[in-house]
C-alpha positions in Angstrom: 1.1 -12.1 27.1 4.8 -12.6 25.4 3.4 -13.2 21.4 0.0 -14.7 21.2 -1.9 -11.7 20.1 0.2 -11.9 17.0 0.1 -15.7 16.4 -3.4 -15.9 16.6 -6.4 -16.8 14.2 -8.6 -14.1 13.0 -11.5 -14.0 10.9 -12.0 -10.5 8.6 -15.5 -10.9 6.6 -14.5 -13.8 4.3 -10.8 -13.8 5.1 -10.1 -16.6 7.7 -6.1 -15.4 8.2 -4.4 -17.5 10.0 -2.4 -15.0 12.3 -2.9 -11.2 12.4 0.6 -10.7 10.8 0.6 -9.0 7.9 3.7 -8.8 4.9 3.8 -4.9 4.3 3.8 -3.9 0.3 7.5 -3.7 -0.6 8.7 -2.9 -4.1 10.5 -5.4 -5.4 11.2 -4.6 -9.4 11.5 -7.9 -10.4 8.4 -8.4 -13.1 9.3 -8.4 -16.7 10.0 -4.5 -17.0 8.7 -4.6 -20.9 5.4 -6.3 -20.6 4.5 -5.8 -16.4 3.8 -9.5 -15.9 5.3 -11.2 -12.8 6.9 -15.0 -13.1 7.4 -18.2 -11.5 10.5 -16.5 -8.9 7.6 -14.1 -7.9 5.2 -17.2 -7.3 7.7 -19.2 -4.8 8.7 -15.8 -3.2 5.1 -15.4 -2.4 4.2 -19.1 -1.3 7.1 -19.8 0.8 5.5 -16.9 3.3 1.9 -17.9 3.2 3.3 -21.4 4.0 4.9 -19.8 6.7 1.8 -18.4 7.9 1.7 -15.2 7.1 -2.2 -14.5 7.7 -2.4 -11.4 4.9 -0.3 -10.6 2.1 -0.5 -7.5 0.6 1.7 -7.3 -2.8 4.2 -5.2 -4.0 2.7 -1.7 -5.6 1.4 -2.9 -8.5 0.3 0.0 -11.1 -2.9 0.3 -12.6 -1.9 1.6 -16.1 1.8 2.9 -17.7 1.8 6.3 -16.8 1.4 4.8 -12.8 5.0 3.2 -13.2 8.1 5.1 -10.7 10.9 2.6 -12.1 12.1 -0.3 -13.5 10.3 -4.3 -12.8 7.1 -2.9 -11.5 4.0 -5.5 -12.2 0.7 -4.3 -13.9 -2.5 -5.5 -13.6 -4.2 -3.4 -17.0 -3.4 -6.3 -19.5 -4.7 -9.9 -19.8 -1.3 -11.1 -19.5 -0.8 -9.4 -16.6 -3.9 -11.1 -15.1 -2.6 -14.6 -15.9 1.1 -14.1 -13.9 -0.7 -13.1 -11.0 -3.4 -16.1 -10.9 -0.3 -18.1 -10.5 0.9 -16.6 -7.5 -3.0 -16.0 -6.0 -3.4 -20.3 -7.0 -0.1 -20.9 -5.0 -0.4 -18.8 -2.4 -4.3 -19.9 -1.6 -2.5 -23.6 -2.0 -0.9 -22.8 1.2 -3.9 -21.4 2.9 -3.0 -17.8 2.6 -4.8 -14.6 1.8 -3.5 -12.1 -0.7 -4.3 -8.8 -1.5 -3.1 -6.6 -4.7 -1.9 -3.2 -3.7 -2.7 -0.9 -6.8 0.0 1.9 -6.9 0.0 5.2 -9.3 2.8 6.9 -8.8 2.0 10.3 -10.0 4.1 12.9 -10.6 7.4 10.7 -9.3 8.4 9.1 -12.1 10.0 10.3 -15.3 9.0 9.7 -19.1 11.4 7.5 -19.5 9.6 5.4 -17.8 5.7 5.8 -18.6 6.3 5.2 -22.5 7.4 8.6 -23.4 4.3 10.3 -21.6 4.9 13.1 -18.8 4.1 12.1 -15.4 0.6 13.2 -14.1 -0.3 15.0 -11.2 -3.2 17.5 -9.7 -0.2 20.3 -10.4 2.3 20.5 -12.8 4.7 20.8 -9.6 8.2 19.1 -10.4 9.4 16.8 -7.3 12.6 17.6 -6.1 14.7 14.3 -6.0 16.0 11.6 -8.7 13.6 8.7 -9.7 14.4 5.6 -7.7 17.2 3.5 -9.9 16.6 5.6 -13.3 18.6 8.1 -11.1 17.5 10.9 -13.1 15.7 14.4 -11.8 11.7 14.1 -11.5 10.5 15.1 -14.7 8.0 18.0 -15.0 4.3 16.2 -14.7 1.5 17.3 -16.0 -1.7 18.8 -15.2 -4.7 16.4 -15.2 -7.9 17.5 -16.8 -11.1 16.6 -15.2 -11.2 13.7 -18.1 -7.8 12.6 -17.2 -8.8 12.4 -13.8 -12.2 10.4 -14.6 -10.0 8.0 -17.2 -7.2 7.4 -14.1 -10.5 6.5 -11.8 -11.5 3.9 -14.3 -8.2 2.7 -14.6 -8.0 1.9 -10.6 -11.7 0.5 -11.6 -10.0 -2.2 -14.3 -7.2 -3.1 -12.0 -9.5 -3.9 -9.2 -11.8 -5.9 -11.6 -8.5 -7.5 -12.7 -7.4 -8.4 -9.6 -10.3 -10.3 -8.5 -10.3 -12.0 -11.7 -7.1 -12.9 -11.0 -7.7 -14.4 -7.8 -6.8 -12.1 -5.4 -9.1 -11.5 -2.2 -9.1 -8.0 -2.2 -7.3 -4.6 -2.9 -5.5 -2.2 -1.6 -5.1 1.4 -2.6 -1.4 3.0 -2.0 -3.2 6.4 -0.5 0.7 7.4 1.0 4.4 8.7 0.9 3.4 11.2 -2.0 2.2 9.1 -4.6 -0.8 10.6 -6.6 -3.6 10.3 -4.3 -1.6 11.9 -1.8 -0.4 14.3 -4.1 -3.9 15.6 -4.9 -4.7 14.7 -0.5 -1.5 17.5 -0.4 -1.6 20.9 0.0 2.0 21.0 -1.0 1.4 19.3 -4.7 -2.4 20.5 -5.2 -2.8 23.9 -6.5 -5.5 23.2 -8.1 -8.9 25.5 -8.2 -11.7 23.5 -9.4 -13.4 20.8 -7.1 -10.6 18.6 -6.7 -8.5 21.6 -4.9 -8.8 24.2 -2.3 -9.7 23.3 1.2 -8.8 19.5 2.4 -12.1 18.0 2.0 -11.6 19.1 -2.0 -8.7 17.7 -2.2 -9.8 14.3 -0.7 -12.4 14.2 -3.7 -10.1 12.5 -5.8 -9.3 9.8 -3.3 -13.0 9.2 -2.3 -13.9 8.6 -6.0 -10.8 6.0 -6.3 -12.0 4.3 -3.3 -15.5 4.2 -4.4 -14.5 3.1 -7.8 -12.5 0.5 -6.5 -15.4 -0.5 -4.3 -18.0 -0.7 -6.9 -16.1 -3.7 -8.1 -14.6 -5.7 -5.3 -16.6 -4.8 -2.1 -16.1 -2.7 0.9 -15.3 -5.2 2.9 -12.4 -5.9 0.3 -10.9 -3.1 0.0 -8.4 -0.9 1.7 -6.7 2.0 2.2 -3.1 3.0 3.2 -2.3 6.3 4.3 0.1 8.5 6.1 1.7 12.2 6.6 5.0 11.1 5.2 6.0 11.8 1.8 8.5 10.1 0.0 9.9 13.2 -1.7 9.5 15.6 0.7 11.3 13.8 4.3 10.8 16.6 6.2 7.0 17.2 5.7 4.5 16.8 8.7 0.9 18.0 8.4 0.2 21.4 10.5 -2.7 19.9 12.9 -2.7 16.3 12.6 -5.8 15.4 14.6 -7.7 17.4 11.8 -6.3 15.8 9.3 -6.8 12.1 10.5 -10.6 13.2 11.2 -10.9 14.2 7.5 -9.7 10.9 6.5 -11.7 8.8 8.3 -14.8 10.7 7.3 -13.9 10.4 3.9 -13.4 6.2 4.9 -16.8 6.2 6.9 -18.5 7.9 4.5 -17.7 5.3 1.7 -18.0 2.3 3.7 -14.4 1.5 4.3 -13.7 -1.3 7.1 -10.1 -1.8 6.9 -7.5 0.7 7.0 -3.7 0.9 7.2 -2.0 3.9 8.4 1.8 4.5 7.7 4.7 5.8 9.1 8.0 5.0 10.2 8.3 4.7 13.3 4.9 3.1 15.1 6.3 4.3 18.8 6.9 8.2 17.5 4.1 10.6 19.6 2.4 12.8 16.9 0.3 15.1 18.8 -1.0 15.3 22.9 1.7 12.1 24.1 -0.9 10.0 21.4 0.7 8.1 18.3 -0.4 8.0 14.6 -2.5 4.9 14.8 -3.9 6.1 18.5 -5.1 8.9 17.4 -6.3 6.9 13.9 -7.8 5.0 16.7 -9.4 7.5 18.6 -11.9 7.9 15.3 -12.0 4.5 13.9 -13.3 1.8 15.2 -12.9 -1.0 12.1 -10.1 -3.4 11.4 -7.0 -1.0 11.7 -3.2 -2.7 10.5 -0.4 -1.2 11.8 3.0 -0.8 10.9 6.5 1.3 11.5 9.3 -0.6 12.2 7.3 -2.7 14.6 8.9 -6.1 16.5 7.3 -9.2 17.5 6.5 -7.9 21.2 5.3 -4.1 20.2 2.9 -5.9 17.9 1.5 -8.2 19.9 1.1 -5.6 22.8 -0.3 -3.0 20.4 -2.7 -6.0 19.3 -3.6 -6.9 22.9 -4.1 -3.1 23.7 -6.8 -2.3 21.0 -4.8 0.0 19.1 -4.2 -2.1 15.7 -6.1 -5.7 14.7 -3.0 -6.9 12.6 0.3 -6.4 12.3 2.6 -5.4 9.2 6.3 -6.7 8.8 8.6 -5.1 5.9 11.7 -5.9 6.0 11.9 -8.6 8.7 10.0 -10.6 5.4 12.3 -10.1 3.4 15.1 -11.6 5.2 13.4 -14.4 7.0 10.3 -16.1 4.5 10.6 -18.2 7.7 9.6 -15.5 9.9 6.2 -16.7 11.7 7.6 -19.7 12.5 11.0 -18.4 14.1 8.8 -16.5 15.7 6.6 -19.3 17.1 9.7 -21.3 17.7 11.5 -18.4 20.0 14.4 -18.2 17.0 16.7 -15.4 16.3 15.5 -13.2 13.4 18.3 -12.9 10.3 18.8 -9.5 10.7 17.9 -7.3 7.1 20.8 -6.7 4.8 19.9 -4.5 1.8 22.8 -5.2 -0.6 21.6 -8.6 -0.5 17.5 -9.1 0.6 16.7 -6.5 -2.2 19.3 -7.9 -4.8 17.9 -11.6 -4.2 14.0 -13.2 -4.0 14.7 -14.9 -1.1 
């Protein structure tokens, strides 16, 4: 079988990808960190691995209004000139005969006012994270509570960036659901304390989530859209939900019932048994039966057997990107992979 699965063609609705690997989101911090707008390093970054083949890009988190930033050099998509840097990299990257989605990313309550224009951070529960913000290096500041109309204005903000990203030329969207952000904090019965309909028992506390992804849906499509999710929480490393299986069946209830057809599950480690000998994406599999990408630490041979198994569709690559933009065809070509050196693949846009 060695690593055809992988190399293969695949057609997803109106996506014609090119192989069923898949470049995982990866924050990169290098848009303007005044004005959110990406630039012509950000362009080639991008092109050089849809000319390698890549068959789905999904971007860096990109946030889908101020208050959604967690640090420094993190793109927008709320302002027109936001929308014009990223048409470049869409233009060059469909150039290449690549497919690129936006990942929209609200970080919640880990961020710090320093860096969301003197506002507090927002959350379902005005629960301070423990933890300093990533490179501000400062304590998680207190966050504040939403109000139902904060909650309905963050909704419509996902709503514009979605808009914005199809007007920008992306093919789709996807919706950071994971690792502890804000629509995990209010998925979290850890961060969500919350008494009115968007807390209490976990199908509450999903609310906020559905009415994203509906939002989101409204104005790019179901068959455009998708969700990441996962257990693991950026803040809180040693978290694990109490009964798994439950949880993944709530999930994908909430996805079925809103017409989802792609979904990404996360974690770490793709090989780690969760519950009964079965993975994260088997049992995400054992429920689901749309496009599912997986990812954790996966290699050229785990993917394609996953692939060839049923388990996942595609295949997402982190950090094996970042240090090869050559990386499907060393692959194709039987080459050694650079191995992935952080002092200098997250300095540099290789």
């Amino acid at each position: 079988m060695g690593i055809n699965e992988l190399l293969s063609s695949t057609q997803i609705g109106n996506w014609h990808l090119k192989t069923k690997i898949v470049m995982a989101p990866m924050t990169r911090s290098f848009a303007n960190n005044e004005t959110g707008t990406v630039g012509e390093d950000i362009v080639h970054y991008y092109r050089k691995r849809a000319k390698d083949g890549i068959g789905l890009i999904i971007t860096e988190g990109i946030n889908p209004s101020p208050r959604g930033k967690g640090t420094f050099g993190v793109p927008g998509l709320y302002t027109n000139s936001q929308v014009e840097a990223w048409r470049k990299v869409t233009e060059a990257v469909h150039e290449e005969g690549g497919t690129i989605v936006a990942q929209l990313w609200h970080v919640g309550r880990l961020t710090h006012r320093e860096l969301t224009g003197g506002l507090p951070p927002q959350a379902p529960s005005p629960i301070k994270a423990d933890g300093l913000v990533h490179r501000l290096r400062k304590p998680y500041d207190i966050p504040e509570e939403m109000t139902l109309l904060d909650i309905k204005e963050v909704i419509q903000d996902y709503a514009l960036a979605a808009r914005n990203a199809i007007k920008a030329g992306f093919d789709g969207v996807e919706i950071h659901g994971a690792h502890g952000y804000l629509i995990d904090q209010f998925n979290s019965e850890v961060t969500n304390k919350r008494t009115d309909e968007y807390g209490g028992n976990l199908q509450n506390r999903l609310t906020f989530m559905k009415e994203v992804l509906m939002a989101v849906i409204n104005e790019v499509g179901k068959d455009k859209t998708i969700i990441r999710f996962s257990e693991l929480k950026d803040d809180i490393p040693g978290y694990r939900w109490v009964n798994p299986e439950e949880n993944i069946k709530a999930f994908i209830q909430v996805f079925h019932e809103v017409g989802l057809q792609i979904i990404h599950p996360s974690t770490n480690d793709f090989t780690e048994k969760m519950v009964n000998d079965m993975t994260f994406h088997q049992l995400v599999r054992k429920y689901w039966d749309g496009m599912i990408i997986g990812v954790g630490n996966l290699n050229p041979d785990s993917a394609s057997k996953a692939i060839a198994e049923g388990t996942i569709d595609l295949a997402a690559f982190g950090r094996p990107l970042l240090a090869n933009p050559d990386f499907v065809q060393k692959i194709k070509e039987g080459r050694p992979l650079k191995p992935y050196e952080s002092a200098i693949d997250l300095k540099y846009l290789n």
